[in-house]
MARVOFI-633111 format. One record per residue (C-alpha): residue number from 1; x, y, z. Coordinates in steps of 0.001 Angstrom, whole numbers, always signed. Example, Ala and Ser with C-alpha at 12.3 -4.5 7.8 and 13.67 -1.06 7.14 Angstrom:
ZARO/nr/px/py/pz
ZARO/1/+12300/-4500/+7800;
ZARO/2/+13670/-1060/+7140;
% end
This chain:
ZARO/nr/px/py/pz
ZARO/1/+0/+0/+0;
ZARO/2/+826/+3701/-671;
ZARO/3/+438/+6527/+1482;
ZARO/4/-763/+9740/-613;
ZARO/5/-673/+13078/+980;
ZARO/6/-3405/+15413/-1418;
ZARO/7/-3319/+18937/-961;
ZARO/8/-5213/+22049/-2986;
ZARO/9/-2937/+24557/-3563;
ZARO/10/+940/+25231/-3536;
ZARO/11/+3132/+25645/-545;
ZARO/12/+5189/+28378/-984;
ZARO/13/+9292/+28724/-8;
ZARO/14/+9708/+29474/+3358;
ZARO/15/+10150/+28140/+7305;
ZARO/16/+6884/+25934/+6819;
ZARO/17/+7856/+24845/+3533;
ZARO/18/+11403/+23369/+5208;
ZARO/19/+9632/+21721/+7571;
ZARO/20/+7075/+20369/+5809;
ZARO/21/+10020/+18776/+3030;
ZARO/22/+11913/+17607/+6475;
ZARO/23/+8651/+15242/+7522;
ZARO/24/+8105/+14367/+3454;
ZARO/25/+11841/+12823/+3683;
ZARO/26/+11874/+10867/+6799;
ZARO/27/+7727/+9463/+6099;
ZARO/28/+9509/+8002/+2854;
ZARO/29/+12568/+6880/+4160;
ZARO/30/+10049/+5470/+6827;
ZARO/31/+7618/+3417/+4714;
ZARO/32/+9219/+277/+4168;
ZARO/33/+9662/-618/+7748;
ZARO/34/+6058/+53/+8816;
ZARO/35/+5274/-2541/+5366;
ZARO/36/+4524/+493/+3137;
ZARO/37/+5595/+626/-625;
ZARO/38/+5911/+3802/-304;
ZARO/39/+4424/+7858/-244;
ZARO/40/+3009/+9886/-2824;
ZARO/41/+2863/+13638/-2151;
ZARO/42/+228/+15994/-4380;
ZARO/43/-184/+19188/-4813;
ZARO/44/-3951/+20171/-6958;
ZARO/45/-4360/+23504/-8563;
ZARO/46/-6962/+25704/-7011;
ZARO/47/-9998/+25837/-9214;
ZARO/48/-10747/+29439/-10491;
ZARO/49/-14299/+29146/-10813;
ZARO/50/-16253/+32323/-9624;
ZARO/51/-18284/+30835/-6904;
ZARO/52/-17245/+28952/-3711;
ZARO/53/-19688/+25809/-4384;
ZARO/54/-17898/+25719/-7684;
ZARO/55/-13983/+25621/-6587;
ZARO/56/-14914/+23164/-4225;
ZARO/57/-16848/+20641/-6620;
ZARO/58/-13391/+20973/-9371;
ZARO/59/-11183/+20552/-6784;
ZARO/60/-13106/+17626/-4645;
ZARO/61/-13293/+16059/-8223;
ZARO/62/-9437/+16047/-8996;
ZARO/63/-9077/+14950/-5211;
ZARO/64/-11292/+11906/-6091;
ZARO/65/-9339/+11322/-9338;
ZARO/66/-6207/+11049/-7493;
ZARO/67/-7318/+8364/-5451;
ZARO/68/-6474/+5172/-6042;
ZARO/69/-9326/+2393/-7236;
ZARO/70/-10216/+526/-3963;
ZARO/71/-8101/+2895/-1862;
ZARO/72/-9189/+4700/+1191;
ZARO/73/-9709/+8665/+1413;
ZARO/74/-9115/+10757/+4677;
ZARO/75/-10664/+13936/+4814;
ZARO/76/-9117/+16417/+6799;
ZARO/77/-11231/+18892/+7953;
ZARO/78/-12665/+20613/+11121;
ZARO/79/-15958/+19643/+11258;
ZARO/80/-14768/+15837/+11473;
ZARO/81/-13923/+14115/+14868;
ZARO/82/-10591/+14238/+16311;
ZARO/83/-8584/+11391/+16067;
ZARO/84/-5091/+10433/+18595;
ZARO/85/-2080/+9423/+16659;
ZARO/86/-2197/+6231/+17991;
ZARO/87/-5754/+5648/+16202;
ZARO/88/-4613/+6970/+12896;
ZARO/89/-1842/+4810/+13126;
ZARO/90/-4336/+1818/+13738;
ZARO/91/-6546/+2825/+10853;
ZARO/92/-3288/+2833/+8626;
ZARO/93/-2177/-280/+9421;
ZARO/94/-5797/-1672/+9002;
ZARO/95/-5700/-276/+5442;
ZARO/96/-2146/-1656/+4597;
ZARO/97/-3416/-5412/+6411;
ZARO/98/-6303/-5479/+4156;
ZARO/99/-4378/-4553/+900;
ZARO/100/-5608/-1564/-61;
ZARO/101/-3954/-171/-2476;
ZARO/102/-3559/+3277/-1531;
ZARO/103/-4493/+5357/+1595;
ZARO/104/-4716/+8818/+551;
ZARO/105/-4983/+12295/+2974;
ZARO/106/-6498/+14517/+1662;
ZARO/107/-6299/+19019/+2468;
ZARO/108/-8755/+21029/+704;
ZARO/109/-8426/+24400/-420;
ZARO/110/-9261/+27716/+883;
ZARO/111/-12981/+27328/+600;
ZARO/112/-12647/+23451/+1936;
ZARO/113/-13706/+20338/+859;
ZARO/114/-17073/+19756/-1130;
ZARO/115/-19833/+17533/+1274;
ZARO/116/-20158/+15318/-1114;
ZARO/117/-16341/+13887/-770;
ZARO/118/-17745/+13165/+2276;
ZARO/119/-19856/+10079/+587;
ZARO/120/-16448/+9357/-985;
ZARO/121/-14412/+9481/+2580;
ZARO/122/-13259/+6118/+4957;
ZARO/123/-12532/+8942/+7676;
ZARO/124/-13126/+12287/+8195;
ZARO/125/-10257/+13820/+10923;
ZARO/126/-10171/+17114/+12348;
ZARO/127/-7051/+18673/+14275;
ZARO/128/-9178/+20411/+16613;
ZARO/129/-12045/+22393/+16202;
ZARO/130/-9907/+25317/+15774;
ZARO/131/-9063/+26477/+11536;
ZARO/132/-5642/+26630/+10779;
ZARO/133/-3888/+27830/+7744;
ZARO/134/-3506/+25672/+5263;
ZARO/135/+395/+25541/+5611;
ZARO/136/+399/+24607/+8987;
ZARO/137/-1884/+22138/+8504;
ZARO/138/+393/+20295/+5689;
ZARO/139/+3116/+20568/+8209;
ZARO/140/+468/+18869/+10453;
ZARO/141/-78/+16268/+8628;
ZARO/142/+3488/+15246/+7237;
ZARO/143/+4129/+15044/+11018;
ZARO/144/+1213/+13105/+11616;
ZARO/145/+1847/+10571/+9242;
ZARO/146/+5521/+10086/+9691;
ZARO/147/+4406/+9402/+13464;
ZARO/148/+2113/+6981/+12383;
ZARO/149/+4779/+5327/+10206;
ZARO/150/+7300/+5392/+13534;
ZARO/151/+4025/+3695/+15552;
ZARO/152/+3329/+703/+12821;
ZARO/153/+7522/+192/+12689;
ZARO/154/+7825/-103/+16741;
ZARO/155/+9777/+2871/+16572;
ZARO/156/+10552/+4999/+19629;
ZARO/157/+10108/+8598/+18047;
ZARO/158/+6359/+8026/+19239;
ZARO/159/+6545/+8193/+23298;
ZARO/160/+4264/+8407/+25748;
% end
């Protein structure tokens, strides 16, 4: 199985952009020993259609497109219920068990995620009910994941 990170949008040079490319590196060096084939990273163009409802139906479609066949999406978005690291890691390892194919993350744009990706969704995860900017949260995430990677491996980065 493949982990995919999705994200609307393009991270721009700077501190968050380091340390985002810093969690990237060590999630792939990572895979293998948590039984992953490896990690996809994805950055979607923002729609430019006029009207919210619009942007967020073109982008929620080339989220959807990016997904593998038989592979499970993760929304991540505010409105969904949070989730410890220790249960993402579960629900990772549940994925890779059962041979899906890919296990895709996926961070909508500005004007969020379409509802009806929600139909589409295995999970829905929230960092907190608080919004963050969408940089942050892609730092977030890449952390996230490589934890969950270091979990599934037995590795002691993860302590509690």
């Amino acid at each position: 199985m493949r982990l995919a990170l999705l994200c609307v949008g393009k991270l721009k040079a700077g501190p968050e952009r380091l340390l985002f490319d810093r969690y990237l590196k060590r999630l792939n060096e990572g895979a293998r020993s948590a039984g992953l084939a490896g990690v996809d990273f994805r950055e979607i163009g923002e729609s430019r259609a006029r009207r919210p409802d619009e942007r967020r139906a073109e982008e929620s479609a080339a989220i959807l497109a990016a997904v593998p066949k038989g592979g499970a999406l993760i929304l991540l978005d505010e409105r969904g219920p949070p989730a410890t690291s220790e249960e993402w890691a579960a629900d990772i390892g549940r994925a890779r068990d059962a041979s899906k194919p890919g296990y895709a993350v996926a961070i909508g744009g500005p004007d969020g995620l379409d509802p009806s990706l929600g139909a589409a969704a295995h999970r829905v995860v929230s960092f907190g009910a608080m919004t963050w900017p969408h940089q942050l949260v892609r730092v977030m995430a890449g952390e996230q994941l490589y934890r969950a990677v270091t979990i599934l491996a037995g590795h002691p980065y993860h302590r509690r």
